[in-house]
Biopython code that builds the backbone (N, CA, C, O; Angstrom):
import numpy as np
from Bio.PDB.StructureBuilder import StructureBuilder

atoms = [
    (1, "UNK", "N", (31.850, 61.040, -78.664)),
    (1, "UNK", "CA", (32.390, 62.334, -79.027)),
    (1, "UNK", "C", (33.664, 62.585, -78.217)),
    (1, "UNK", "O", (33.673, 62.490, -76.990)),
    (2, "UNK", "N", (34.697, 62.894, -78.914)),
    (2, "UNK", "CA", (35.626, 63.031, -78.172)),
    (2, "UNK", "C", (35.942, 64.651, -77.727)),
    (2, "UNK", "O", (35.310, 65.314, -78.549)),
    (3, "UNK", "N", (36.469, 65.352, -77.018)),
    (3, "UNK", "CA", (37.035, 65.894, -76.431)),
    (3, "UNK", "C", (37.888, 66.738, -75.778)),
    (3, "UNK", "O", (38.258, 66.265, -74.703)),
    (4, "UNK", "N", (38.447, 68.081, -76.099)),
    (4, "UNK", "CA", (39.634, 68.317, -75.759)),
    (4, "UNK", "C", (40.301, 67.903, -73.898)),
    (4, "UNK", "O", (39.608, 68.026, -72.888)),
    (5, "UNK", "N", (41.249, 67.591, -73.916)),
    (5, "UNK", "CA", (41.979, 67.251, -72.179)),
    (5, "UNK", "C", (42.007, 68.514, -71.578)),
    (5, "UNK", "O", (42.693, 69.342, -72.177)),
    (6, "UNK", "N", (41.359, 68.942, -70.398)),
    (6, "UNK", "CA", (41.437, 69.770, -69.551)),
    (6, "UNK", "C", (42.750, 69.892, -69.079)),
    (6, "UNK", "O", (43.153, 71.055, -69.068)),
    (7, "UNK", "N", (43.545, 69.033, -68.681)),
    (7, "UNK", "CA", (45.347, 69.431, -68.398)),
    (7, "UNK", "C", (45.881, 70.368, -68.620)),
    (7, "UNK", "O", (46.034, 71.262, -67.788)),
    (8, "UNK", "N", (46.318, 70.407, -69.842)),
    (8, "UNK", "CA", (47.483, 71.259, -70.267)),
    (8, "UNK", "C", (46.696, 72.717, -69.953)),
    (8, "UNK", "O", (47.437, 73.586, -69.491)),
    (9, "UNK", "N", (45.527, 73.025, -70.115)),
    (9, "UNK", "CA", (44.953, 74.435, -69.667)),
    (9, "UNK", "C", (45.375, 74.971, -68.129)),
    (9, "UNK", "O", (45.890, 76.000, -67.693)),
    (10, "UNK", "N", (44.767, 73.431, -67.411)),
    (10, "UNK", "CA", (45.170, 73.562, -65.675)),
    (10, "UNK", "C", (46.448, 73.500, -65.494)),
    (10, "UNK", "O", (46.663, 74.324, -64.604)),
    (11, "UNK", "N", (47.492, 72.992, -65.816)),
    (11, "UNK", "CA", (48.204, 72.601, -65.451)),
    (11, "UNK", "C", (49.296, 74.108, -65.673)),
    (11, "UNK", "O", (50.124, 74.562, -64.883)),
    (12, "UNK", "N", (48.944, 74.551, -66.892)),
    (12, "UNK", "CA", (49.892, 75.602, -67.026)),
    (12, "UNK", "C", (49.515, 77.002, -66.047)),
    (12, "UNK", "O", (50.409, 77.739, -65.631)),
    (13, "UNK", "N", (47.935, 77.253, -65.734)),
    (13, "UNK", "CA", (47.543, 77.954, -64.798)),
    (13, "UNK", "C", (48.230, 77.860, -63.851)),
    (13, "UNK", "O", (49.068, 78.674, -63.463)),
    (14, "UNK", "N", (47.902, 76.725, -63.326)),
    (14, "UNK", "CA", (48.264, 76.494, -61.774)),
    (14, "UNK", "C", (49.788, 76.201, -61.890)),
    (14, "UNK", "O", (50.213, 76.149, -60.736)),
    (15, "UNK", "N", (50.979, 75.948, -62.937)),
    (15, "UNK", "CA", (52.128, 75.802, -62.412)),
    (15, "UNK", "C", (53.559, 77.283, -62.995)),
    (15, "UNK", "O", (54.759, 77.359, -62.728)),
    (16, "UNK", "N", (52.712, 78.136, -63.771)),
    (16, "UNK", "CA", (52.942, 78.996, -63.944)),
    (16, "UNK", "C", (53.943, 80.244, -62.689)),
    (16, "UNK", "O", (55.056, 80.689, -62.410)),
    (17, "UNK", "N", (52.833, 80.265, -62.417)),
    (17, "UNK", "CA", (52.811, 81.555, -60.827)),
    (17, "UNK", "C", (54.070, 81.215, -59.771)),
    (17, "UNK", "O", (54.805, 82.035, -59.220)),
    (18, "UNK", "N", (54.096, 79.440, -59.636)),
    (18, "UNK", "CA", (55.057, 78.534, -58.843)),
    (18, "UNK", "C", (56.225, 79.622, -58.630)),
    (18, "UNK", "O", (56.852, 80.065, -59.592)),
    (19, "UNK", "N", (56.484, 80.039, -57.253)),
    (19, "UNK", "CA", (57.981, 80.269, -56.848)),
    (19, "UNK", "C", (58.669, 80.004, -55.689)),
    (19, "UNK", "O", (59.585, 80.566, -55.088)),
    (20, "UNK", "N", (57.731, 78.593, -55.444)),
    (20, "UNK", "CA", (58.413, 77.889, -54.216)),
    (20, "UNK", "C", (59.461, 77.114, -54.138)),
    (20, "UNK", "O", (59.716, 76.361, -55.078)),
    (21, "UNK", "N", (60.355, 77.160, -52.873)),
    (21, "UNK", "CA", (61.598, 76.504, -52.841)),
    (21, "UNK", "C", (61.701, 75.371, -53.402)),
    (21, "UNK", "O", (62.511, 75.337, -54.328)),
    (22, "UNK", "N", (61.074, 74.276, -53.127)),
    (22, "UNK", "CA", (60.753, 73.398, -53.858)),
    (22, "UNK", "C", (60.253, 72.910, -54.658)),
    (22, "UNK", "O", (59.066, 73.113, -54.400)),
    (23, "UNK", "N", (60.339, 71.899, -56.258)),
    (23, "UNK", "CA", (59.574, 71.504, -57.004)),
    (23, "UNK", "C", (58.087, 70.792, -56.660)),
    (23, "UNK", "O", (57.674, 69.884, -55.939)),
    (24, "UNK", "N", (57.237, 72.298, -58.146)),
    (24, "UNK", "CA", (55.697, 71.490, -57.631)),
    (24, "UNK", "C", (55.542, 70.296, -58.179)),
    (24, "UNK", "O", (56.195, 70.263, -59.222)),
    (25, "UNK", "N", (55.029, 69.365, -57.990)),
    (25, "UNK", "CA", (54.053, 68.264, -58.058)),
    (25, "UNK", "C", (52.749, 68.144, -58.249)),
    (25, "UNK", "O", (51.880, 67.939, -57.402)),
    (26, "UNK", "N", (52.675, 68.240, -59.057)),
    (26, "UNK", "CA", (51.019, 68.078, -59.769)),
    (26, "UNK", "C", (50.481, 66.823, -59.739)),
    (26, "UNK", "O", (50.855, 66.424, -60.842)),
    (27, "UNK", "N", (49.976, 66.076, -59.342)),
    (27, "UNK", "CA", (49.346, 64.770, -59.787)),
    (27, "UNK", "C", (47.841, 64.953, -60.468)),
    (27, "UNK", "O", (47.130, 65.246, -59.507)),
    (28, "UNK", "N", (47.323, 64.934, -61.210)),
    (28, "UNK", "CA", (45.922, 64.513, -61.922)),
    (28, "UNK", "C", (45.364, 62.748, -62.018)),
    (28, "UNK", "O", (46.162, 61.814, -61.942)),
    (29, "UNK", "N", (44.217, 62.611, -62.153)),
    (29, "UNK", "CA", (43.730, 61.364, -62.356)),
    (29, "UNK", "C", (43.122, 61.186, -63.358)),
    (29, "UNK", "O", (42.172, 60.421, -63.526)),
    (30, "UNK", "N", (43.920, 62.294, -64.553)),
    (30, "UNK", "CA", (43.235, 61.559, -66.019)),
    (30, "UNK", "C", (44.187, 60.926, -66.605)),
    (30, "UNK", "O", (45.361, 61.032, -66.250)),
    (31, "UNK", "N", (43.790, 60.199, -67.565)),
    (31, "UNK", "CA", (44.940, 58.748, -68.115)),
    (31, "UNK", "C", (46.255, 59.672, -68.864)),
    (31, "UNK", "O", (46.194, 60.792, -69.370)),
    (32, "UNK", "N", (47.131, 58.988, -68.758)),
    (32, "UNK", "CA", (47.920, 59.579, -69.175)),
    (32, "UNK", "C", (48.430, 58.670, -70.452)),
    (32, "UNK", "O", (48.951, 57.556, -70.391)),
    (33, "UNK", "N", (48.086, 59.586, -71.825)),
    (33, "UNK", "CA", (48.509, 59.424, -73.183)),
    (33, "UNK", "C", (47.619, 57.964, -73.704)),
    (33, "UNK", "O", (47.969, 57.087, -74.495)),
    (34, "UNK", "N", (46.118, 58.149, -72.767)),
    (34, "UNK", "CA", (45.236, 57.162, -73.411)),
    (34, "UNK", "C", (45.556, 55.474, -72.911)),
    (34, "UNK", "O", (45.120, 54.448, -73.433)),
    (35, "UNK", "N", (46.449, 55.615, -71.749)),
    (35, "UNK", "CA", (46.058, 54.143, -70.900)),
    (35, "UNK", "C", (46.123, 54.463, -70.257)),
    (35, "UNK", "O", (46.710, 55.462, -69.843)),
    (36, "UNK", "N", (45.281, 53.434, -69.686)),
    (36, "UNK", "CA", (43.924, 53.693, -68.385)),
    (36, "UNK", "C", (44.814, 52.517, -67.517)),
    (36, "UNK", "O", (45.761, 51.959, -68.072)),
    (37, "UNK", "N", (44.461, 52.211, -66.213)),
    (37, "UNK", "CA", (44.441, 51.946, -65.232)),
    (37, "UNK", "C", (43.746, 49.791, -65.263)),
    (37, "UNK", "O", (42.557, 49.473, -65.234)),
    (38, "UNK", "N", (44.982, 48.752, -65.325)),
    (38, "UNK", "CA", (44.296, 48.001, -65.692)),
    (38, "UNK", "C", (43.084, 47.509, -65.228)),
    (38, "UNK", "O", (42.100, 47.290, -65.934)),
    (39, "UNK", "N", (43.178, 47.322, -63.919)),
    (39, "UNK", "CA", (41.591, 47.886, -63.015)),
    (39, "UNK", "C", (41.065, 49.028, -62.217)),
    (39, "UNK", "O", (41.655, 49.917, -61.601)),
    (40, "UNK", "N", (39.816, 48.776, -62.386)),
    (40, "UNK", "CA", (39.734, 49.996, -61.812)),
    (40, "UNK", "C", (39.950, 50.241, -59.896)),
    (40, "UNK", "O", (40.276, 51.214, -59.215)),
    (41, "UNK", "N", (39.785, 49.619, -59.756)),
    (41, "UNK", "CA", (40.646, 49.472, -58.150)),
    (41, "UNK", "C", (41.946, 50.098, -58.056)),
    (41, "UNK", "O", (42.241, 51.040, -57.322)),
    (42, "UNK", "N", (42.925, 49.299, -59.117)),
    (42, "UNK", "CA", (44.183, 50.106, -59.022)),
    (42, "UNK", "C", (43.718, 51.971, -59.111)),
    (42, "UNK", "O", (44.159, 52.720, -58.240)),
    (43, "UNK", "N", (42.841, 52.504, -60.212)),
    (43, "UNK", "CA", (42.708, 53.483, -59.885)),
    (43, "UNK", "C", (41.963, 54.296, -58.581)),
    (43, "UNK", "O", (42.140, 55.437, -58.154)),
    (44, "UNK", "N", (41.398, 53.619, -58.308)),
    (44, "UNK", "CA", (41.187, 54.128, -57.018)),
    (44, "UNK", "C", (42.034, 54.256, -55.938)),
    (44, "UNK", "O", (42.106, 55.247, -55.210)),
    (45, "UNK", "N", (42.701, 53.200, -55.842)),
    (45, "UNK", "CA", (44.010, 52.920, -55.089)),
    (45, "UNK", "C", (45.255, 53.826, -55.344)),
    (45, "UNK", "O", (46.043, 53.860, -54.399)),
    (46, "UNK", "N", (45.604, 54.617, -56.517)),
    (46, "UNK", "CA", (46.008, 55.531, -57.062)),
    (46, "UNK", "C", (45.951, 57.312, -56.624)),
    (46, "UNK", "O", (46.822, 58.178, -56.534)),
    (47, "UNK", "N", (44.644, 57.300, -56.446)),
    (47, "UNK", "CA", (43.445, 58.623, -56.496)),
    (47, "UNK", "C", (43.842, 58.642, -55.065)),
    (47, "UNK", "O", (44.294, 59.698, -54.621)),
    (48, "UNK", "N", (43.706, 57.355, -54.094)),
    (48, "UNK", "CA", (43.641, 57.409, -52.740)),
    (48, "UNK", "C", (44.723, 57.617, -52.287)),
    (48, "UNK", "O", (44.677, 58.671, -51.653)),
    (49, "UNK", "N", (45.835, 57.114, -52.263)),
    (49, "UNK", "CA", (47.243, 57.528, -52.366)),
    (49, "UNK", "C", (47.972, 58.891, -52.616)),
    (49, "UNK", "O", (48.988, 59.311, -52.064)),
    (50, "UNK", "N", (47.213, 59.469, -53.570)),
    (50, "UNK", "CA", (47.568, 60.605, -54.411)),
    (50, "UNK", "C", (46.814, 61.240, -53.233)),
    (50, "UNK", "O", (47.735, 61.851, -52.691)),
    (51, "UNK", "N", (45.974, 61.423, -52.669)),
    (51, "UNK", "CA", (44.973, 62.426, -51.891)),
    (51, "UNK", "C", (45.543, 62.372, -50.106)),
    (51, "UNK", "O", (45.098, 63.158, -49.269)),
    (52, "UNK", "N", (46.552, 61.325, -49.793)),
    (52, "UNK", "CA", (46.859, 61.124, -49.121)),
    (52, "UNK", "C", (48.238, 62.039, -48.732)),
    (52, "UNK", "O", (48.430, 62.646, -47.678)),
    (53, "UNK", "N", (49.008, 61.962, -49.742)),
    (53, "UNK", "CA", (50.227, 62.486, -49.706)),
    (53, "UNK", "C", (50.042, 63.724, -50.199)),
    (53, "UNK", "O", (51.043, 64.434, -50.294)),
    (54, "UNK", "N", (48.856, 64.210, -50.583)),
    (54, "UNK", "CA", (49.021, 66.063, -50.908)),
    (54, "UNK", "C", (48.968, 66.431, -49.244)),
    (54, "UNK", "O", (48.721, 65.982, -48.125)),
    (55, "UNK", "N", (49.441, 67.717, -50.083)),
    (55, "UNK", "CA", (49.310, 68.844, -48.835)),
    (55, "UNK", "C", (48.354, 69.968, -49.414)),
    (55, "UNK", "O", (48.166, 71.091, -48.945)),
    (56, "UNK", "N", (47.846, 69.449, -50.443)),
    (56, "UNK", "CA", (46.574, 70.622, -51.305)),
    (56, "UNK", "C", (45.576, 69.985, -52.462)),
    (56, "UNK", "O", (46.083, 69.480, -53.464)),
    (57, "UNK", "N", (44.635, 70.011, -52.350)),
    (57, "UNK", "CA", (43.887, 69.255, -53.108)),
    (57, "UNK", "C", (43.302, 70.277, -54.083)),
    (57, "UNK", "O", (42.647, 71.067, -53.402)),
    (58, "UNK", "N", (43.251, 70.593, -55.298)),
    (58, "UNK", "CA", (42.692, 71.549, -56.126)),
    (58, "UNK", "C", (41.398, 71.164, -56.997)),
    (58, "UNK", "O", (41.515, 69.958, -57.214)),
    (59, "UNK", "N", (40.298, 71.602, -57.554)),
    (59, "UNK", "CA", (39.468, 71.286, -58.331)),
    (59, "UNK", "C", (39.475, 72.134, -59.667)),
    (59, "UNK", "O", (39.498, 73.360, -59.561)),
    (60, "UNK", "N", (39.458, 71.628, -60.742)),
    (60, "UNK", "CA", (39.013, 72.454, -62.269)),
    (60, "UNK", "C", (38.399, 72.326, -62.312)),
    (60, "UNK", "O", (38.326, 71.119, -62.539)),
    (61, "UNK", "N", (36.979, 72.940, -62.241)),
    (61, "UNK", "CA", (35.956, 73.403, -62.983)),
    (61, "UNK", "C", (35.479, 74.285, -63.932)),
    (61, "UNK", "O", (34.995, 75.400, -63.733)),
    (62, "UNK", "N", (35.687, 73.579, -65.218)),
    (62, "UNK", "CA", (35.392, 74.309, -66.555)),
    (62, "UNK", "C", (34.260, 74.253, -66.595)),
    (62, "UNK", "O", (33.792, 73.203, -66.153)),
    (63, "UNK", "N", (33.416, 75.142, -67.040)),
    (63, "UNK", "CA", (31.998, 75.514, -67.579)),
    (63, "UNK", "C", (31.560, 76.375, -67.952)),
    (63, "UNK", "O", (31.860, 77.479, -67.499)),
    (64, "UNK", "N", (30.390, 76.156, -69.239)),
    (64, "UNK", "CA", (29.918, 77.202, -69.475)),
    (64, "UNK", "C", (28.173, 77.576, -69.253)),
    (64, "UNK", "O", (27.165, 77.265, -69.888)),
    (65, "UNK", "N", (28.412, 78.370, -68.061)),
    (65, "UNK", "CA", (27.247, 78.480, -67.291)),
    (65, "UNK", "C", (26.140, 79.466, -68.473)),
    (65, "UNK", "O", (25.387, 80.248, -67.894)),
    (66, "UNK", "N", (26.057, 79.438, -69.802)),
    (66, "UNK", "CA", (25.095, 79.886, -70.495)),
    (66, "UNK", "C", (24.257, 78.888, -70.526)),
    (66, "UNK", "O", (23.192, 78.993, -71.132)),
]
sb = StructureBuilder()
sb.init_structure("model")
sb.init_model(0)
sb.init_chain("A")
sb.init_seg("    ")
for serial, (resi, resn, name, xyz) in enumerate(atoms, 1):
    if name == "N":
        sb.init_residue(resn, " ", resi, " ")
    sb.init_atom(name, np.array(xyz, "f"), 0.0, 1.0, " ", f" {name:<3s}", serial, name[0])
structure = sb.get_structure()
């Protein structure tokens, strides 16, 4: 079953409000436009990198708690 992408919901939330001196940077770790990561190591290696160089780590949690 496929899916709608959580992104574009988060992404416009969270980059909306932005009025800092500098450009935000968003990184996510979902595929981008349906390719994936040729191993999965590289993605981890990716994720780890990415978590390294923030200065803010955010979570989406969509749900519907009914």
């Amino acid at each position: 079953m496929s899916v709608p992408s959580w992104q574009p919901e988060a992404l416009a939330f969270i980059t909306a409000p932005w009025t800092g001196p500098e450009p935000l940077t968003v990184l996510t770790p979902e595929s981008r436009d349906g390719i994936r990561a040729e191993r999965y190591e590289h993605q981890v290696c990716w994720e780890t990198a990415a978590r390294t160089a923030a200065d803010a780590i955010l979570f989406w949690i969509l749900r519907d708690v009914k």
